[in-house]
C-alpha atoms as a printed R data frame, in Angstrom:
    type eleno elety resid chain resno       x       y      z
1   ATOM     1    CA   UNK     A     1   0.000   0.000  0.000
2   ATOM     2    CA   UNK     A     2   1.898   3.617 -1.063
3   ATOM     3    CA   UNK     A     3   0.993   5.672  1.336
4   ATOM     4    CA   UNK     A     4  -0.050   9.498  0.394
5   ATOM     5    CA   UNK     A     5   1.676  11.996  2.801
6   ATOM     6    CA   UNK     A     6   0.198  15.624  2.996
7   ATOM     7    CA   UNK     A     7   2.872  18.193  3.236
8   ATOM     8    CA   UNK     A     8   5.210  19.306  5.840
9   ATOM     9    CA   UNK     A     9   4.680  22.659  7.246
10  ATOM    10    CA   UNK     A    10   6.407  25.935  6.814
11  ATOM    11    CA   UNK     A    11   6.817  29.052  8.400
12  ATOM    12    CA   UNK     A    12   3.282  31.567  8.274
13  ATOM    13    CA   UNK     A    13   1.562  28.330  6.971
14  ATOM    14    CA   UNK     A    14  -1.684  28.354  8.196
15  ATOM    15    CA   UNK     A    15  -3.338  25.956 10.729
16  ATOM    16    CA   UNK     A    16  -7.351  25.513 11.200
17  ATOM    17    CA   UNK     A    17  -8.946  24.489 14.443
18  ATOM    18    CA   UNK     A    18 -12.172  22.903 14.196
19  ATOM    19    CA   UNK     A    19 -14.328  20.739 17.109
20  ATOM    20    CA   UNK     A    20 -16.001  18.297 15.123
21  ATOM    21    CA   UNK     A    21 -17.334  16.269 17.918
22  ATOM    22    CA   UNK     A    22 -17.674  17.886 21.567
23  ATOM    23    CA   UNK     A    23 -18.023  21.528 22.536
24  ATOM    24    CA   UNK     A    24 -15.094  23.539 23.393
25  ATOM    25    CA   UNK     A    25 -14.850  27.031 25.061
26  ATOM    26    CA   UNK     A    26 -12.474  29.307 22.731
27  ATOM    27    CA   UNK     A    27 -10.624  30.657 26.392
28  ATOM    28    CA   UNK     A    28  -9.558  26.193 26.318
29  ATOM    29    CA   UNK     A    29  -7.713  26.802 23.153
30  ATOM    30    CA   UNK     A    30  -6.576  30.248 23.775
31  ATOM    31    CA   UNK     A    31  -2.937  29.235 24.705
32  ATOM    32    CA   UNK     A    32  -2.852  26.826 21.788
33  ATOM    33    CA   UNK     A    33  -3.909  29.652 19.690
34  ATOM    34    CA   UNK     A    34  -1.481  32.107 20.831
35  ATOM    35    CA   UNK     A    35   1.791  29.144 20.978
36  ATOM    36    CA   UNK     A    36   1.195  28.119 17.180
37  ATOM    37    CA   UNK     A    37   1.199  31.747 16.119
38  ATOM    38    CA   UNK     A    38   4.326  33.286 18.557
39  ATOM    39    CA   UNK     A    39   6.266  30.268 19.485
40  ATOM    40    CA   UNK     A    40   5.495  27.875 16.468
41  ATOM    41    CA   UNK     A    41   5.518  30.845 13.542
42  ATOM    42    CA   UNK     A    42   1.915  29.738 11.950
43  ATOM    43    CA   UNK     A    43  -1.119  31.541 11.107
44  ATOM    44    CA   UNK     A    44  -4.293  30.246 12.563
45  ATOM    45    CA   UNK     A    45  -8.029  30.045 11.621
46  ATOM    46    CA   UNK     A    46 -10.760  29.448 14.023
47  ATOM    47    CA   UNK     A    47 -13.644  27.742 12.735
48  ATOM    48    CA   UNK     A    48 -17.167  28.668 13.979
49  ATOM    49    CA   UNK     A    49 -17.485  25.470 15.862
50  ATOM    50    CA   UNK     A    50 -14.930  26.432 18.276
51  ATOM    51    CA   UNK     A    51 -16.191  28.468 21.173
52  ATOM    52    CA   UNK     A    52 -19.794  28.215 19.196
53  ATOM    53    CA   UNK     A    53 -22.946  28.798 20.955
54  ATOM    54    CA   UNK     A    54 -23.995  25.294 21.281
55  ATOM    55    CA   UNK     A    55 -26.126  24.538 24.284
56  ATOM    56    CA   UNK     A    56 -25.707  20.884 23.814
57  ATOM    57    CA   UNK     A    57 -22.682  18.248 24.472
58  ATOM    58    CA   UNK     A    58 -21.544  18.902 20.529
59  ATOM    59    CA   UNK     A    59 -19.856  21.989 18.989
60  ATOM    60    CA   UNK     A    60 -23.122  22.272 16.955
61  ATOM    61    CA   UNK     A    61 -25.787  20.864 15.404
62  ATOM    62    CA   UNK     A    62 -24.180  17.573 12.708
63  ATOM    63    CA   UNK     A    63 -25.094  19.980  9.988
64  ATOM    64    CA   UNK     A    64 -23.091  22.836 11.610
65  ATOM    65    CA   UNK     A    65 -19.620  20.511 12.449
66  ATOM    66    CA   UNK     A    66 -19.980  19.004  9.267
67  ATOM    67    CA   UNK     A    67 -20.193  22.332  7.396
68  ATOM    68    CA   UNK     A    68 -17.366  23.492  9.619
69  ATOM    69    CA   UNK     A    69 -15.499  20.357  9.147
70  ATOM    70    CA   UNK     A    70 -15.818  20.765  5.240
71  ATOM    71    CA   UNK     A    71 -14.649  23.862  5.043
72  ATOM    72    CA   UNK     A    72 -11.383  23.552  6.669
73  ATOM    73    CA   UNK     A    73 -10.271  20.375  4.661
74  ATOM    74    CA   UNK     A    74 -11.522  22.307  1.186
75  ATOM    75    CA   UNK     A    75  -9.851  25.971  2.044
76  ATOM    76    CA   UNK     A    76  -6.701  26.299  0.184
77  ATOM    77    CA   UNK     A    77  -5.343  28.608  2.271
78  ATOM    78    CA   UNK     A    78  -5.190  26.133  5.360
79  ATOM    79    CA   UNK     A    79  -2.182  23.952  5.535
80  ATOM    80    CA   UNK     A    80  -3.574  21.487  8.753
81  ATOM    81    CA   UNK     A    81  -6.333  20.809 10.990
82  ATOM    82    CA   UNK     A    82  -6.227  20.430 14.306
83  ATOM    83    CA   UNK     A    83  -9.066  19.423 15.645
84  ATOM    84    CA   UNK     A    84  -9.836  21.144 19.170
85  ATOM    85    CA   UNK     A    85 -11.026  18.258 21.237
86  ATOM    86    CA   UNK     A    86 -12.242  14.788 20.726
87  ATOM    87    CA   UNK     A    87 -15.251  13.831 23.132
88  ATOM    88    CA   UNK     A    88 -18.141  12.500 20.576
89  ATOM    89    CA   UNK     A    89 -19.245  13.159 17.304
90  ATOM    90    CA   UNK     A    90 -16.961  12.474 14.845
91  ATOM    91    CA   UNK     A    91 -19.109   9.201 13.641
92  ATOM    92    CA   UNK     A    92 -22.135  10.725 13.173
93  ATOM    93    CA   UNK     A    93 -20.610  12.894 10.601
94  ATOM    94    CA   UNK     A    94 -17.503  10.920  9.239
95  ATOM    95    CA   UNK     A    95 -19.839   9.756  5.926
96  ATOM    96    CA   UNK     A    96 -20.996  12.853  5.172
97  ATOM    97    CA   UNK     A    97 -17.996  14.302  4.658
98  ATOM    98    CA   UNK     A    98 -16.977  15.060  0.903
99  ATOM    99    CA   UNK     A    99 -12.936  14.159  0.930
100 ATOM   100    CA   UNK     A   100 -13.093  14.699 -3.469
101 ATOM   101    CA   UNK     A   101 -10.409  17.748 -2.993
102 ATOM   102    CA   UNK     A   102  -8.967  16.119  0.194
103 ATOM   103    CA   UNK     A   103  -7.712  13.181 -1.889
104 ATOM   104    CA   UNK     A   104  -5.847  15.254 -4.307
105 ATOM   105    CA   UNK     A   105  -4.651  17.588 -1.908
106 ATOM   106    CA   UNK     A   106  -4.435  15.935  1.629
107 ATOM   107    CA   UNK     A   107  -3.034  18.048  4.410
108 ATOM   108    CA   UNK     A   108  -2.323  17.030  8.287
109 ATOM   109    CA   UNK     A   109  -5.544  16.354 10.235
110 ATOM   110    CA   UNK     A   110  -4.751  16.090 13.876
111 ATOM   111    CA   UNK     A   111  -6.429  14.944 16.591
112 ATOM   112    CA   UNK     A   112  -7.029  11.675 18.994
113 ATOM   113    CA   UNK     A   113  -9.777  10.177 21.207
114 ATOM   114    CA   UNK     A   114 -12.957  10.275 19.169
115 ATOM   115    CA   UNK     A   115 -11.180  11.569 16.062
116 ATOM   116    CA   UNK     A   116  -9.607   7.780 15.560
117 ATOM   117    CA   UNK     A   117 -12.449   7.416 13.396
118 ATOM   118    CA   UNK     A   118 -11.362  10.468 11.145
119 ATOM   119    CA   UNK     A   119  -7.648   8.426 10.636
120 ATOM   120    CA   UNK     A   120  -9.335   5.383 10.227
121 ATOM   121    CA   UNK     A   121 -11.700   6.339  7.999
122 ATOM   122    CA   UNK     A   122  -8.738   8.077  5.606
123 ATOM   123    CA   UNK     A   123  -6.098   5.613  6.182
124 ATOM   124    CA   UNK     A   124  -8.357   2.333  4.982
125 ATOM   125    CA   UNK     A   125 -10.175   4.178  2.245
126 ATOM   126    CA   UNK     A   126  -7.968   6.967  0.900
127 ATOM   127    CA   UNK     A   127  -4.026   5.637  1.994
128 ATOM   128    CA   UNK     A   128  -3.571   9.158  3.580
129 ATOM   129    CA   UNK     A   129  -1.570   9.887  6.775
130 ATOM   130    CA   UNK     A   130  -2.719  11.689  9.763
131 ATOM   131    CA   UNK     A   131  -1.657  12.991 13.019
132 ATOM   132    CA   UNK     A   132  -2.885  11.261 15.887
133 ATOM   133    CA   UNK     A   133  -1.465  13.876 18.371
134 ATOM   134    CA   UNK     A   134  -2.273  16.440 21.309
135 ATOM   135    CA   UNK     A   135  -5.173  18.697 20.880
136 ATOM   136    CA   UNK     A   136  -5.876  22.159 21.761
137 ATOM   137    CA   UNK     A   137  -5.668  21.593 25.409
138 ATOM   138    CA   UNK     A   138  -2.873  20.221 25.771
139 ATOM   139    CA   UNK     A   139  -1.257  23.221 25.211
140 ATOM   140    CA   UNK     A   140  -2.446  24.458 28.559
141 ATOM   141    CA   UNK     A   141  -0.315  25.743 31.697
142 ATOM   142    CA   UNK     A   142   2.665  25.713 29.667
143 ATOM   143    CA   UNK     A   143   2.534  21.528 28.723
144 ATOM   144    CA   UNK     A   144   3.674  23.285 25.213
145 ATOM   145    CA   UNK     A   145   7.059  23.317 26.357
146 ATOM   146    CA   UNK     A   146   6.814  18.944 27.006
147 ATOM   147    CA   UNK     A   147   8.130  16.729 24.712
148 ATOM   148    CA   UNK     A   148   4.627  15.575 23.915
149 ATOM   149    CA   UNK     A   149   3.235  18.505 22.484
150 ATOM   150    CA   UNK     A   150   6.161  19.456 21.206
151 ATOM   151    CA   UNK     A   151   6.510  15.995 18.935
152 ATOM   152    CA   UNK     A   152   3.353  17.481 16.854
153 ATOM   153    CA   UNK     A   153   5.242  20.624 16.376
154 ATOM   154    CA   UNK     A   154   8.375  18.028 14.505
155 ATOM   155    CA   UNK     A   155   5.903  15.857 13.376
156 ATOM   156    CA   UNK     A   156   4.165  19.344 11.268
157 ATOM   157    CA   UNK     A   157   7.819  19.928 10.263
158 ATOM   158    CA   UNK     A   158   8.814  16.560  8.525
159 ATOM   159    CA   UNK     A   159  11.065  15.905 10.898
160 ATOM   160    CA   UNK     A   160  11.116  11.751 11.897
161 ATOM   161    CA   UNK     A   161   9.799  10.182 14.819
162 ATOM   162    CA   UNK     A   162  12.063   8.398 17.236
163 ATOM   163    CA   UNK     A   163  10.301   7.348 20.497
164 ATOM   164    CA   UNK     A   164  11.580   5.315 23.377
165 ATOM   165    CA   UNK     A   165  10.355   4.180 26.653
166 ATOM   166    CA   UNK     A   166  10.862   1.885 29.451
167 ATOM   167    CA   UNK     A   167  10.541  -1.534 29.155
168 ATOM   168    CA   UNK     A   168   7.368  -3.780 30.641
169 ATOM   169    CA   UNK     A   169   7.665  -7.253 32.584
170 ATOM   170    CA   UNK     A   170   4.724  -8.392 30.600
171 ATOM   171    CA   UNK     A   171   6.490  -7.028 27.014
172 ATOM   172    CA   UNK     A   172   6.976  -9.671 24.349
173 ATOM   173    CA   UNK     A   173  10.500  -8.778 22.972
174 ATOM   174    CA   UNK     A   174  11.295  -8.673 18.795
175 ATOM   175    CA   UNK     A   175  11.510  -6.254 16.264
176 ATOM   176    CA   UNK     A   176   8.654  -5.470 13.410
177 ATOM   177    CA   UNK     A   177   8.117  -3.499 10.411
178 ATOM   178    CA   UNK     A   178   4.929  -2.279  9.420
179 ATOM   179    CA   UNK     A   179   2.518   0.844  8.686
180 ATOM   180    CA   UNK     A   180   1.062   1.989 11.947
181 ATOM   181    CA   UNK     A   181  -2.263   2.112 13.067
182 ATOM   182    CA   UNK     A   182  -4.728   2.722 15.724
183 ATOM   183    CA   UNK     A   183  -6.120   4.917 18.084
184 ATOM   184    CA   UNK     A   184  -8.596   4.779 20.775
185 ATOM   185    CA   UNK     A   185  -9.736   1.118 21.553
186 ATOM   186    CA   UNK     A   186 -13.617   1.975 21.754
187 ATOM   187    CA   UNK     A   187 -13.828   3.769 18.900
188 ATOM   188    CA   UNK     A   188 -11.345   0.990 16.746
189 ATOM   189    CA   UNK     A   189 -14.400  -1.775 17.706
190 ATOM   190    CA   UNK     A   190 -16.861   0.937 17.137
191 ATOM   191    CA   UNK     A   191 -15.758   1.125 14.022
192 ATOM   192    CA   UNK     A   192 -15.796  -2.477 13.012
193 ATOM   193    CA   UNK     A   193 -18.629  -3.209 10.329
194 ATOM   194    CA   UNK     A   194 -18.589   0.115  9.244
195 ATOM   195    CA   UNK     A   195 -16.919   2.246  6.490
196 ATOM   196    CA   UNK     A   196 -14.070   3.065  8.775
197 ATOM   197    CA   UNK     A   197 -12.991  -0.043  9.746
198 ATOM   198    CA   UNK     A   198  -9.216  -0.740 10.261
199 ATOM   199    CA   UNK     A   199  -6.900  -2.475  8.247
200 ATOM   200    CA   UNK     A   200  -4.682  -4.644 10.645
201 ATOM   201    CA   UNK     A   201  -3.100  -7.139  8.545
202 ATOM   202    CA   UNK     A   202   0.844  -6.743  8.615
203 ATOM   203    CA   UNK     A   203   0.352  -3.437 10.315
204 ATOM   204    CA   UNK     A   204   1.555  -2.395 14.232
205 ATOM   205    CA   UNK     A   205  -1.383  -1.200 15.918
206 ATOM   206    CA   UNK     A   206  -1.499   0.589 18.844
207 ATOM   207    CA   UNK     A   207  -4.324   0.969 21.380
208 ATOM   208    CA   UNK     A   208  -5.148   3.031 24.047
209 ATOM   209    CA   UNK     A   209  -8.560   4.238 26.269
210 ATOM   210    CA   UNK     A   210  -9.710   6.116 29.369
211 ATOM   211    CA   UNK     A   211 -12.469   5.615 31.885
212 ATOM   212    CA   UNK     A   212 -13.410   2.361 30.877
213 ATOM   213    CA   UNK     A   213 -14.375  -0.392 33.363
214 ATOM   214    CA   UNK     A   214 -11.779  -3.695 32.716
215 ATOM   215    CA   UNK     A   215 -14.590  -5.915 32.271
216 ATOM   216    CA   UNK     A   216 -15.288  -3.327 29.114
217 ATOM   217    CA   UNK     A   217 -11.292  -3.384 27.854
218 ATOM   218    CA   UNK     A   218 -11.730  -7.617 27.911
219 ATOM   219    CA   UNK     A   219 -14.692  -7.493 25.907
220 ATOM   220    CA   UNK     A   220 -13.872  -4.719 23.261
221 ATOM   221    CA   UNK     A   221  -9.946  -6.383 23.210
222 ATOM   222    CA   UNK     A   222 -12.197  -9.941 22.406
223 ATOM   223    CA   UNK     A   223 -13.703  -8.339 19.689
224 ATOM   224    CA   UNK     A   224 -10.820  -7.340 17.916
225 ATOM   225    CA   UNK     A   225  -9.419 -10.985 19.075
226 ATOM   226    CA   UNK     A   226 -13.364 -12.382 16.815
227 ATOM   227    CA   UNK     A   227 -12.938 -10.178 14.424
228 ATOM   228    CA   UNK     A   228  -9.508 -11.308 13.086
229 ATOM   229    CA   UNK     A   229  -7.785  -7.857 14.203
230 ATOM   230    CA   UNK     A   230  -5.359  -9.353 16.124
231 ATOM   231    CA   UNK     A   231  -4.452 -12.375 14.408
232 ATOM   232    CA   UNK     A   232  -1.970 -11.271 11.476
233 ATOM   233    CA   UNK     A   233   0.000  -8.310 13.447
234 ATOM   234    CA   UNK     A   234   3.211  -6.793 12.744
235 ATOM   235    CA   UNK     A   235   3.334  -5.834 16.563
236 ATOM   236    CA   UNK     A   236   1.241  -4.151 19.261
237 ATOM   237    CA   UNK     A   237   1.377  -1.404 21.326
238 ATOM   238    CA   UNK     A   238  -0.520  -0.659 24.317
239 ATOM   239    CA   UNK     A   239  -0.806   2.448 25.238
240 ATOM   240    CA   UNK     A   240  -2.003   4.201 28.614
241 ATOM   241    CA   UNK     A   241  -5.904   2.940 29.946
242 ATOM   242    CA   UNK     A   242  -6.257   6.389 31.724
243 ATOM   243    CA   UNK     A   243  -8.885   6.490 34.843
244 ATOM   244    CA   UNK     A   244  -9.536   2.485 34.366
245 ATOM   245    CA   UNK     A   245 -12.293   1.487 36.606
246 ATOM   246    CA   UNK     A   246 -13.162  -1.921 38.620
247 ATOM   247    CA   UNK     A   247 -16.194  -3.297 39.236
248 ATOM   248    CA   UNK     A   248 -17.980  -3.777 43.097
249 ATOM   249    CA   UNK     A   249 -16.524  -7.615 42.739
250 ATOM   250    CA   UNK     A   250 -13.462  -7.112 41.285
251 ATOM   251    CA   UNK     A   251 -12.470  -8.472 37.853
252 ATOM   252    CA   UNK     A   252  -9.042  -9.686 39.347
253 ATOM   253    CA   UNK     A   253  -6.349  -8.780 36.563
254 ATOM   254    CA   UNK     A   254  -4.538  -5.546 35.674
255 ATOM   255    CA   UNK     A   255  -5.508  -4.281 31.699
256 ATOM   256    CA   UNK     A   256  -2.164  -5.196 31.024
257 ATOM   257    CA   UNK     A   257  -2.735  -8.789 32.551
258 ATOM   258    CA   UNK     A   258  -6.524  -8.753 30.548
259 ATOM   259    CA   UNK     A   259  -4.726  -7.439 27.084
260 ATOM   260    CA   UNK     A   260  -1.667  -9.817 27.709
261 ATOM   261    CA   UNK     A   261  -4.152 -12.744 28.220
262 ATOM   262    CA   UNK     A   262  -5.935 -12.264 24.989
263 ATOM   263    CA   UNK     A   263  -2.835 -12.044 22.439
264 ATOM   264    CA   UNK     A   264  -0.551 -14.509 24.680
265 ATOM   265    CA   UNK     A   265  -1.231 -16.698 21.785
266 ATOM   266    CA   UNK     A   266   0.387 -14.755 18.970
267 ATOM   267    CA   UNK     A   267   3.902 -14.378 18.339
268 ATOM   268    CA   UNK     A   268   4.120 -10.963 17.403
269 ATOM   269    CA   UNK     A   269   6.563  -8.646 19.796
270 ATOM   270    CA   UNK     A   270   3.843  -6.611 22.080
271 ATOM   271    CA   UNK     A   271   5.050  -3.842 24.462
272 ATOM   272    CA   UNK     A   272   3.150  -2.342 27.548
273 ATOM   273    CA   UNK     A   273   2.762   1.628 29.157
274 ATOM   274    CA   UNK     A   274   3.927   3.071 25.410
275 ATOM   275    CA   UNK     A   275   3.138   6.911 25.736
276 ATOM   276    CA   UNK     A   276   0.279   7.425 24.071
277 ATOM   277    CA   UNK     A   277  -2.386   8.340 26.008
278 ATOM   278    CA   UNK     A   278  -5.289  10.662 27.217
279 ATOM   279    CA   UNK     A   279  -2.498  11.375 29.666
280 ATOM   280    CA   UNK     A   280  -0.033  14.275 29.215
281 ATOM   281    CA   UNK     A   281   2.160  11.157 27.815
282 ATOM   282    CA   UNK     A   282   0.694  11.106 24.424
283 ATOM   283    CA   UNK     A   283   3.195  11.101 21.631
284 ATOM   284    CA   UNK     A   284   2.223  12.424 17.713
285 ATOM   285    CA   UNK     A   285   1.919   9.518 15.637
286 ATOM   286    CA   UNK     A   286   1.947   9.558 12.343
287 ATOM   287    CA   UNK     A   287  -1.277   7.277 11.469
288 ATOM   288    CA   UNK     A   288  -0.328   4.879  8.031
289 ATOM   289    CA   UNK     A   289   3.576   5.900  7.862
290 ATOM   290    CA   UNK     A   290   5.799   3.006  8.461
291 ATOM   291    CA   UNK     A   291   7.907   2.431 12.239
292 ATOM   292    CA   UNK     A   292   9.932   0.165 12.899
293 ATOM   293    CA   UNK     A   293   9.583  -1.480 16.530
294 ATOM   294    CA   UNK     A   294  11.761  -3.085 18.773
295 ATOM   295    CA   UNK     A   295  11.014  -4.473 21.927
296 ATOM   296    CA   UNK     A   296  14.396  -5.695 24.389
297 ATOM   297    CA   UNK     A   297  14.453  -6.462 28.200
298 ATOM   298    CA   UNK     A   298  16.085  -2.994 28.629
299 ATOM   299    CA   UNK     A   299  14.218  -0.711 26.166
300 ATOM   300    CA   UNK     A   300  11.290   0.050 23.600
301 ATOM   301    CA   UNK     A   301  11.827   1.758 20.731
302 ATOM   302    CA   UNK     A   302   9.650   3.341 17.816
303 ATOM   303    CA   UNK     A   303  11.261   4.618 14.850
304 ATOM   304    CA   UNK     A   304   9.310   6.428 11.866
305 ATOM   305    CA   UNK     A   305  11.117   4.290  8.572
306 ATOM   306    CA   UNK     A   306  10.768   6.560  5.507
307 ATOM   307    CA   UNK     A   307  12.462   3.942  3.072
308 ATOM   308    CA   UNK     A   308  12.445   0.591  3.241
């Protein structure tokens, strides 16, 4: 699969910010604003669906995000969007969406939570890369300055991704080469059955969630286990489960005991606490490029591969 890259950013290119799923006060994405335009050097376009007048959970009515939505990916002058904040929403609009002058011209879409369904959508229909990265808020009491939020601002500049982190007692060690996918693990099932399902097949996928009960992690991780998601893998990574919850009687395994339980059977390398997260530790990843991972006692790492 060639994989169509949208181009790197320059200096006074212009970035949109758009909420296609929940609502977002403008004074949340105020420092964002104001870092991209003094400290990163780019212009920036609201879109009306950020700060908008909504009374409800969304940013707008499905007509208003989509319109919204729309506009940013067809305006010429916009280089990248970065979508404000993920929440819900995304899927009632995703196939409404006209991406005719997005597949000739693709540019960055970034984004994570509920916006996996915007990379999956263009990754297994289109073969375009996107961001899966920190959103406006992240920006916030001066998290800019981390090396989280600032791997989008190398990530916008072409420059490649080289990740490491500790090692897990649970991690299955190897190396693997493959086109990365992923996202949020709800919205990956969610998406199952749909036209934004994801392509696993010789791919490393990563996962990650928050707030979810572990009864709820062991059944979605089962249906990507039914489903044949997890049979053919390059390699997985697990991400954070932020704010996991237990049950009254408890279900009596860690997630990383429940995920390690369901792929034990595979021999693809698997690695444990990657950073990427709802946490502050949530790394841009560059959704369809190709990484190379290696897994040792000592170390992970996760390297972007531009040729192969």
């Amino acid at each position: 699969m060639i994989i169509k890259t949208p181009p790197y950013l320059k200096p006074g290119d212009t970035i949109g910010i758009v909420c296609p799923a929940g609502y977002m006060a403008f004074e949340k994405a105020a420092e964002c604003v104001r870092v991209l335009k003094e400290e990163w050097g780019y212009n920036v376009k609201a879109g009306m669906t950020l700060g908008s007048h909504s009374e409800t959970y969304f940013s707008g009515t499905d007509e208003e995000r989509i319109n919204d939505f729309q506009a940013m990916l067809d305006d010429d002058e916009v280089q990248a969007v970065l979508c404000g904040r993920g929440g819900y929403g995304m899927g009632r609009i995703i196939d409404k969406i006209n991406f005719k002058k997005f597949k000739k011209k693709p540019k960055w879409v970034i984004g994570f939570s509920d916006i996996t369904i915007f990379h999956t959508h263009v990754y297994s229909n289109f073969k375009i890369s996107s961001l899966h990265a920190p959103m406006a808020a992240a920006f916030n009491d001066e998290a800019y300055k981390n090396k989280y939020v600032l791997s989008l601002k190398d990530a916008l500049e072409g420059k490649r991704a080289r990740y490491a982190c500790d090692a897990h007692g649970l991690n299955r060690n190897g190396k693997a080469i493959g086109e990365l996918v992923g996202g949020n693990l709800a919205l990956l099932v969610n998406g199952i059955g749909t036209a934004s399902e994801i392509k696993t097949k010789g791919r490393l996928l990563f996962i990650e969630d928050i707030g979810e009960q572990k009864y709820a992690i062991d059944r979605m991780m089962h249906q990507l286990k039914r489903s044949g998601k997890l049979n053919d893998l390059a390699g997985l990574i697990v991400g954070c489960f932020a704010d996991t919850q237990d049950t009254e009687r408890p279900f009596g395994a860690t997630v990383q005991e429940v995920i390690y339980d369901i792929v034990k059977e595979f021999g693809y390398p698997v690695c444990f606490n990657f950073p990427v997260s709802h946490n502050k530790e949530n790394y841009a990843l560059k959704v369809g490029a190709c990484h190379e991972l290696k897994i040792s006692a000592r170390k992970v790492m996760l390297e972007e591969l531009r040729h192969i």
